[in-house]
Structure formats: structure tokens, C-alpha cells
C-alpha positions in Angstrom: -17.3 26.9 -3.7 -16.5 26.0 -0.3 -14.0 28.2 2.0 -11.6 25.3 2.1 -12.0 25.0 -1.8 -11.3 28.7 -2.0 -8.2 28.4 0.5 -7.0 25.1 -1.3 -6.9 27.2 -4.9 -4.6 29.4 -3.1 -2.4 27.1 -2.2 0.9 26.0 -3.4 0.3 22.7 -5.5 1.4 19.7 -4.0 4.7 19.4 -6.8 6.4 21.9 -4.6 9.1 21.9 -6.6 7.4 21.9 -9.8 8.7 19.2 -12.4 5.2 19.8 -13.9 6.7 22.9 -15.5 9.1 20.7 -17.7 6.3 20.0 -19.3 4.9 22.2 -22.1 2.1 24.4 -21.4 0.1 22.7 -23.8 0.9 19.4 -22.1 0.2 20.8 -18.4 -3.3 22.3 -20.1 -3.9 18.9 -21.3 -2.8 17.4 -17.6 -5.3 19.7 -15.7 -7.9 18.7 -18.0 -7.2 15.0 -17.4 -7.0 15.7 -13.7 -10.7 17.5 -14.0 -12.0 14.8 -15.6 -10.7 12.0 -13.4 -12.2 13.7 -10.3 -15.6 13.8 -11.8 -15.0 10.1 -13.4 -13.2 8.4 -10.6 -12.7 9.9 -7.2 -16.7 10.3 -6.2 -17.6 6.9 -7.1 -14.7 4.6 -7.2 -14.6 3.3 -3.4 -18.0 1.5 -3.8 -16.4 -0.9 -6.6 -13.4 -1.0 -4.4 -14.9 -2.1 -0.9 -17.2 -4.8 -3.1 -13.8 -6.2 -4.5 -15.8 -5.6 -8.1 -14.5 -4.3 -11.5 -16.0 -0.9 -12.1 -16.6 -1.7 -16.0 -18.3 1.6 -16.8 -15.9 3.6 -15.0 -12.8 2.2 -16.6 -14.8 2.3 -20.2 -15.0 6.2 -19.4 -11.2 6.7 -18.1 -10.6 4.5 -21.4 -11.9 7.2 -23.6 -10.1 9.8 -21.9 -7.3 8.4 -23.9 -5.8 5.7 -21.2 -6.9 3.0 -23.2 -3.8 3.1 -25.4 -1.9 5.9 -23.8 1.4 5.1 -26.2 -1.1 7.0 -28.8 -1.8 9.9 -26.7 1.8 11.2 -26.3 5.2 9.8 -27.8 6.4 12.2 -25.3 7.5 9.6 -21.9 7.8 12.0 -19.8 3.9 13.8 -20.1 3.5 10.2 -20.7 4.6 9.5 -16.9 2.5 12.3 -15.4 -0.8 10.9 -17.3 -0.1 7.9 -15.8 0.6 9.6 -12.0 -2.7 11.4 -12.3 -4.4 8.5 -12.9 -2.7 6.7 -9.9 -3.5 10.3 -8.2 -7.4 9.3 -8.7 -7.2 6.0 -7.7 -4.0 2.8 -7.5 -6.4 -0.1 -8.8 -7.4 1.7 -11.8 -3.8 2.9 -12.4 -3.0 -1.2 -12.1 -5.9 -2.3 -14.6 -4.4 0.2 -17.3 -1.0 -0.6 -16.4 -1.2 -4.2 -17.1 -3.1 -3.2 -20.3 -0.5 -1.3 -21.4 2.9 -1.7 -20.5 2.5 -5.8 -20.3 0.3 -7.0 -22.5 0.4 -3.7 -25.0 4.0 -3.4 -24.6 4.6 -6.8 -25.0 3.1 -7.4 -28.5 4.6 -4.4 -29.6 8.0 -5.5 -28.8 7.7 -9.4 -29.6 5.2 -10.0 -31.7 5.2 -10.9 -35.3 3.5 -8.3 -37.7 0.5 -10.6 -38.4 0.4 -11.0 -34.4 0.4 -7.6 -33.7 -2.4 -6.9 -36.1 -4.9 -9.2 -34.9 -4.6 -8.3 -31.2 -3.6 -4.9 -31.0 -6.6 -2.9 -32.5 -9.3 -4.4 -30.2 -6.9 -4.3 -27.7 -6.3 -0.3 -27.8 -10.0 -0.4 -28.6 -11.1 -1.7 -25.3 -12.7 -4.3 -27.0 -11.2 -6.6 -24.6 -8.0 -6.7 -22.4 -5.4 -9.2 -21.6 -3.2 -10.6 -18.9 0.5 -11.2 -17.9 1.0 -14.5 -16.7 4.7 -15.1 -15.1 4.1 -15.6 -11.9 3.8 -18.9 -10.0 2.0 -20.3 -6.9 5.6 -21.9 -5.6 7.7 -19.4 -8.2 7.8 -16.0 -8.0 11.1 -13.8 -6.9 12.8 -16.9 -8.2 10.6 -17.6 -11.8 13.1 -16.7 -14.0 15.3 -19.9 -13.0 12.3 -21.8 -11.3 9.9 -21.6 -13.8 7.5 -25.0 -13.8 5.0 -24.3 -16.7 5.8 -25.8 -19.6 5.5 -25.5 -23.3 6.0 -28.5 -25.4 5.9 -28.4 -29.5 3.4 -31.0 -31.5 3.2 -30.7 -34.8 1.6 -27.4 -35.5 0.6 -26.9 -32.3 2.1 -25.7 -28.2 0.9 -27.6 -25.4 1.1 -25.7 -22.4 0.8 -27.5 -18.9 1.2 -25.5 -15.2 0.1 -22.8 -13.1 0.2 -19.4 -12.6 -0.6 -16.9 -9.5 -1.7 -13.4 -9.1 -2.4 -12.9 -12.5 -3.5 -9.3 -12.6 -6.5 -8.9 -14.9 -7.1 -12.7 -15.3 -10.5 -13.5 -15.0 -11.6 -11.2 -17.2 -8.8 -11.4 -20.4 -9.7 -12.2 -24.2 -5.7 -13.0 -24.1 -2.9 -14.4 -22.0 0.4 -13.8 -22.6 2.2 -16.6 -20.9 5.5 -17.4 -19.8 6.6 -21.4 -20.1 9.5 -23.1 -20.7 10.2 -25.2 -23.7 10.6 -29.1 -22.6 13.1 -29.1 -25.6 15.4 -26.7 -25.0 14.6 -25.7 -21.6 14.6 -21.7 -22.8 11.6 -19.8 -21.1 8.9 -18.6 -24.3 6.1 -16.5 -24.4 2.6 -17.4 -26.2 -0.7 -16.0 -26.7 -3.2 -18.0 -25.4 -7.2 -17.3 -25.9 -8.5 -17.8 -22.6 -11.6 -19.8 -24.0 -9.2 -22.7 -25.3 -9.9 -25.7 -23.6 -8.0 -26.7 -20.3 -7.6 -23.2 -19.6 -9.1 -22.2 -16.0 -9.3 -18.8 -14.2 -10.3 -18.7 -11.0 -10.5 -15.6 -8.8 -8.3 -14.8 -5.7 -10.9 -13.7 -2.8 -10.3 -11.8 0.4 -7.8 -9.1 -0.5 -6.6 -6.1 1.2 -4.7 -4.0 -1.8 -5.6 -3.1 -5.5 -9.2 -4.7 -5.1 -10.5 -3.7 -8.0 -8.0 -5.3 -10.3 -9.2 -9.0 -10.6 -6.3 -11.4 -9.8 -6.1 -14.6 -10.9 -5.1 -18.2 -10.4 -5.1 -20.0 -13.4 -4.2 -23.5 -14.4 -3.4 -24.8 -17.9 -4.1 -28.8 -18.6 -3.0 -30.1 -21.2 -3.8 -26.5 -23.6 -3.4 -26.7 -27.0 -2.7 -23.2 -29.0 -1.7 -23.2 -32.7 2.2 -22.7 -33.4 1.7 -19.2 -34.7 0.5 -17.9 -31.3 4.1 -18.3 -30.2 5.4 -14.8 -29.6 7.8 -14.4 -32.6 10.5 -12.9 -30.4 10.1 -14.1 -27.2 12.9 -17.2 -27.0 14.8 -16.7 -23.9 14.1 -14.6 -20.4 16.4 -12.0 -21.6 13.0 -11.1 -24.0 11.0 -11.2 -20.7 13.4 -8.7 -18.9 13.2 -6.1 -21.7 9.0 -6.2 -20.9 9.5 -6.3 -17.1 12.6 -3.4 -17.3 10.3 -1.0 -19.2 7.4 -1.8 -16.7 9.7 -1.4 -13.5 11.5 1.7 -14.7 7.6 3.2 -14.9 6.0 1.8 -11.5 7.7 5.5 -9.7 5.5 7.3 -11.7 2.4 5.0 -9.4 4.4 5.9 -6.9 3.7 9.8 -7.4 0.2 9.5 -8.3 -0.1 7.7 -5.2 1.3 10.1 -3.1 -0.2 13.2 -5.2 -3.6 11.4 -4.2 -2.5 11.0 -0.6 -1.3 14.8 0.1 -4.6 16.0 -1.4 -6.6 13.9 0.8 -4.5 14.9 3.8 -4.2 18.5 3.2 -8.1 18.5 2.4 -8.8 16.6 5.7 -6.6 19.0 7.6 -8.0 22.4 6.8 -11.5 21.1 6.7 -11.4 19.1 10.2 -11.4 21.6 13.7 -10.1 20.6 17.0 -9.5 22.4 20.0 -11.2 25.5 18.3 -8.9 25.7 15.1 -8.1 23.8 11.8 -5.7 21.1 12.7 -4.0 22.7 9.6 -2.6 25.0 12.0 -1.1 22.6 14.3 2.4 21.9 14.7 2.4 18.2 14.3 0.3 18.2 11.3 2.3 20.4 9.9 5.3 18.4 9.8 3.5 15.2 8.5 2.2 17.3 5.4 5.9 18.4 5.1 7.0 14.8 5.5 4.6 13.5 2.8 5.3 16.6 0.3 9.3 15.8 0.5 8.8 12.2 -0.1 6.7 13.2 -3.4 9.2 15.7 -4.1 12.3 13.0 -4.0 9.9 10.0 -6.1 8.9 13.4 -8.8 13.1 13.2 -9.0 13.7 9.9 -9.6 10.7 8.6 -11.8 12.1 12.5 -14.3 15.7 11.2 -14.3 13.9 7.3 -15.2 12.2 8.8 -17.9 15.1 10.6 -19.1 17.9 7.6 -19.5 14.9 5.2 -20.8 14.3 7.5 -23.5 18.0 8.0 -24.0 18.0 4.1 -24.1 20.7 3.9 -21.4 18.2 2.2 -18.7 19.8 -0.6 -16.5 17.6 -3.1 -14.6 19.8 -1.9 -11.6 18.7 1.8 -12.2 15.2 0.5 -12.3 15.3 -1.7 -9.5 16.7 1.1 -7.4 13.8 3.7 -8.6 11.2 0.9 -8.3 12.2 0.1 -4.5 13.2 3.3 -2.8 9.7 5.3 -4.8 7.4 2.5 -3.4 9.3 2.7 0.1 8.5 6.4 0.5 5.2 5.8 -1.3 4.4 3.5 1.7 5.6 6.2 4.2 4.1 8.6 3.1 0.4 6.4 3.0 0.9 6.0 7.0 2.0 9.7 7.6 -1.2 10.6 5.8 -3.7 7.6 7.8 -1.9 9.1 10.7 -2.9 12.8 10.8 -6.2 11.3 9.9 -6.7 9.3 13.2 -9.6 7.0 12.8 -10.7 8.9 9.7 -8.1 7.5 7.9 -9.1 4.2 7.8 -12.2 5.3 5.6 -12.2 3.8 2.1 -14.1 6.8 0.8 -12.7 9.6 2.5 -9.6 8.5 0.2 -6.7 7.8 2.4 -7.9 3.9 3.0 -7.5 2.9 0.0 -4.3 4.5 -0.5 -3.3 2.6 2.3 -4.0 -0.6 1.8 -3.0 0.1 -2.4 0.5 1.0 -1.9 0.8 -2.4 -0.2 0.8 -3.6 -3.5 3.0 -1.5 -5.3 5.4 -2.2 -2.8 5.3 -5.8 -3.0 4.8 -6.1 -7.2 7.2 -6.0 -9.7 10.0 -7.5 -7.9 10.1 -6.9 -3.8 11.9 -4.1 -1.9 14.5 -7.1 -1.0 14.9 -8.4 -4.2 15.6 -5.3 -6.3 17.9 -4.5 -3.3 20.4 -7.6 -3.8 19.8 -6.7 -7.8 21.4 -2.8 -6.8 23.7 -4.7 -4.2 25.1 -7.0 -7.3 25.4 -3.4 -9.4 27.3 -2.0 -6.8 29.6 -4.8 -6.0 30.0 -7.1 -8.7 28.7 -10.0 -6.4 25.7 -11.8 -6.7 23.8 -12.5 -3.5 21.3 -14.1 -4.7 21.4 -17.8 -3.3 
């Protein structure tokens, strides 16, 4: 063990304020085991796949086992379930995504609008990891604005759905068994949700290149000409985008716990960096200025370990609003953001380094700032809770 190592151990862990000890001892045992095995998994290997923009299959089979391929059957407890899902984020953003979108949309989604007969012929090789799925709402000209703007269609022959369109940024999407897409109905102009095997014919997947954020997650574009599904692959309870919303409010109320993985990961790095690097004769640890950017970061954490708790705790209760989660979603990912630059900036040109840690972090919480609705758009969403008024135009 290294003196820093040594000194680290010492240290006060980077919850300051401890939320980890609502947990139950068993559950934090079980946490610092997850955390152990995601540093030996993850962290020492990860920023090759990342820097290649390339899925790391054998490391996300391995995290899989760990229990985050179905995480809904590790815990029915949400709030351990939250910080399994920060120390994930804590080892690296893009994996947190991949299971993410595994879970919480495609998972979550058959759980909570499928049929029984749907649920039982996707779900087990689903949780097995037998294959994974994608969400596919948003458009290349729709995507704040796809609830009312929607331009995929769905119309009903016979015993079939044709589905014509496109859709854009499709998390996940080049490499799906399964699409659960979002069209609306020619007939009644309702927006529907269907599972579509991504082998059918007219389907097309094609990858987006020449990203700066989440690059191991494989976004997609995809196209649907003229794609025929049978009428049972119509998501039994997904008949209006009020069904959407109750996917995308259980997803967005969760995204603060990415949030403090993200900036668990980032005060690691940067405390690491700062008692290991010397200038000027001494640690920079010891430095004023460095000081008060560790500070900075460990408040921010502090303030997103708050809000994602009291998420957790009105979700469970059922009492969750999309204007509670819009709030959580944008101010979490606003300090997540700040605290990514505090941390690249004690660095200096250090922090630039994908595998040092911090420059992926920094380019990451790009997207978690920008994903599940935009810091503006869940703004005017708290604005209209506050007010009454819509601003929306």
C-alpha cells in the first residue's frame, strides 16, 4: 500500500455528511463490496473502450453479474437501490447509461405496460443479459417538443402495426434484440408504444460517430420503412403519452442518483490527484486553492446526496410529481457539471486525461445534463408548478 493509499483510508469518506448510514449495515457491507468489485472490474480498464468509442462487452457481462443486470431483483429497497446505481456511475457514467436504459426504460417499461404474455417472453433474457433493448422516443426534428410533435407513425392492418419514421439518439440502438418505440396512431392520433424486433424488415440502425460524452453507450439513428410487427407486440398499456410519462417520471426522478456517482467518481479522482501530485515542495493538498475546490465539489455532492434521498423517499411513498423530478433532475446535473470543471481544474492539464479519470467525467456529465429533458425545459416544467402558467410556446 502506497502512503497516499494509507493517508486516503484515513480520511473522511467523500459522503461527508453520511446518507450512507441510512442504509443498513448489511446494505453498506454489500455497497463496499460492490464498490471493491467495480474498481477492479471497471476503473483500470474502462478508458480504453471509452477513447475507442467501443462497447466494452466483457466488462459490462462482468458488472452484469455483479447483480446490475436486473438491479429491481437485487434490492426492493429504492433507496440502497439508488446508491448501487451511484457506485456504478462512481466507476464510470457510460456504463451507468448502458444499465440505465436496460433497466429503467426498457425493463421498467415492460413491467409497467406490458401484457403478461409480453412480459414473459422478453423479460427473462432480458434480466439474463441475453440481449438488451432500446428506448426509442426521440426524433431527428422532435425532441424537447416529441410529446406534441411526434412524426413516427403507427398505423393498424389487419393483424398487424405498420410503423413508418425516425428516431435519434437512441441509446443502446445498434446493438438491441428489442425496440420499444414510441409512434402515433394515424387513427386516433394517440402516441402508442410497441415492441419491435430489430431484425424485422425496414428496420435500420445506424451508429452516431464523433461524440464527446457517454462514448461507450452506442447511440443510434434509426429509420423504420414501411415495418410490419404483429398486433400483439403492441404494448398492452401504452395508449396515450400520459403512459409514456409514468416511464420517463420514474427514470427522471432516478438520474440524481448519476448525478452522485458522478461526482463520488470525480472527488475521488481529485482528492487522489491532489495528495499524490507535489509542487512547490509540498502536496498541492495542502494548498489553499485546492482546498476550497475539494470543498466546493464535496458540498455540491452533499446537496445532490439530499435531493436524489428525499426523490427516493416521495417515489416510494408514490407522491412523486414530474415537477419534483424535473427540479431534482436539473439542479443535480447542474452541480454535477460544476463540480466536473472544479475537479478538471485543480487538475490543470492532467485533467484532460481520459484515464487518469477526470476526462471522462468531464465530457460524461455533458450528457447527463443535456438527457432526459434539458436544464431549460424541466425549468419552464418547475416554472408552470410554481405559477400555474405554462410557458411553454
Amino acid at each position: 500500500m502506497t502512503t497516499t493509499d494509507s493517508r486516503t483510508r484515513s480520511l473522511i469518506d467523500v459522503d461527508v455528511l453520511e446518507y450512507h448510514r441510512l442504509l443498513t449495515p448489511e446494505q453498506q457491507e454489500k455497497l463496499a463490496e460492490i464498490r471493491a468489485a467495480l474498481a477492479e472490474i471497471v476503473t483500470p480498464h474502462v478508458a480504453e473502450a471509452w477513447s475507442r468509442d467501443e462497447f466494452p462487452h466483457e466488462i459490462a457481462r462482468r458488472v452484469g453479474e455483479l447483480g446490475y443486470n436486473h438491479i429491481s431483483g437485487m434490492t426492493e429497497d429504492p433507496l440502497f437501490r439508488g446508491h448501487l446505481m451511484a457506485e456504478l456511475a462512481r466507476a464510470d457514467i457510460s456504463l451507468s447509461v448502458y444499465f440505465a436504459l436496460h433497466n429503467d426504460l426498457v425493463g421498467a417499461t415492460l413491467e409497467a405496460l406490458g401484457s403478461e404474455e409480453q412480459k414473459q417472453t422478453w423479460l427473462p433474457g432480458l434480466y439474463a443479459m441475453e440481449y438488451t433493448g432500446c428506448f426509442a422516443l426521440t426524433e431527428p426534428e422532435h425532441g424537447s417538443d416529441v410529446a406534441g410533435g411526434m412524426a413516427t407513425t403507427a398505423r393498424r392492418e389487419g393483424d398487424e402495426w405498420v410503423i413508418n419514421g425516425a428516431k435519434r439518439w437512441i441509446g443502446n440502438g445498434t446493438m438491441s434484440r428489442i425496440a420499444i418505440v414510441w409512434a402515433r396512431d394515424e387513427e386516433d392520433d394517440q402516441v402508442k408504444g410497441f415492441i419491435v424486433e430489430t431484425d424485422t424488415p425496414g428496420y435500420e440502425a445506424t451508429k452516431i460517430e464523433h461524440k464527446t460524452a457517454v462514448k461507450i453507450v452506442q447511440n443510434a439513428d434509426i429509420t423504420f420503412t414501411d415495418v410490419r410487427i404483429p398486433a400483439e407486440n403492441k404494448l398492452e398499456k401504452a395508449n396515450t403519452f400520459a403512459d409514456t410519462n409514468v416511464i420517463l417520471l420514474g427514470s427522471r426522478n432516478g438520474l440524481g442518483w448519476q448525478a452522485v456517482g458522478a461526482q463520488q467518481g470525480i472527488l475521488d479522482a481529485a482528492r487522489r490527484y491532489a495528495l499524490e501530485r507535489t509542487q512547490f515542495g509540498r502536496p498541492i493538498a495542502g494548498h489553499q486553492l485546492v482546498q476550497s475546490l475539494l470543498v466546493q465539489i464535496a458540498a455540491n455532492l452533499a446537496a445532490t446526496l439530499g435531493m436524489a434521498h428525499r426523490a427516493v423517499q416521495l417515489e416510494a411513498a408514490g407522491e412523486v410529481s414530474m415537477t419534483q423530478a424535473s427540479l431534482v433532475k436539473l439542479k443535480t446535473s447542474q452541480m454535477c457539471r460544476e463540480s466536473a470543471a472544479l475537479g478538471r481544474q485543480m487538475m490543470g492539464g492532467n485533467g484532460i486525461l481520459a484515464d487518469v479519470g477526470l476526462g471522462r467525467f468531464f465530457c460524461d456529465v455533458e450528457a447527463i445534463f443535456t438527457y432526459e429533458g434539458t436544464y431549460e425545459v424541466n425549468s419552464l416544467i418547475v416554472g408552470r408548478g410554481l405559477t400555474g402558467h405554462s410557458a411553454f410556446l
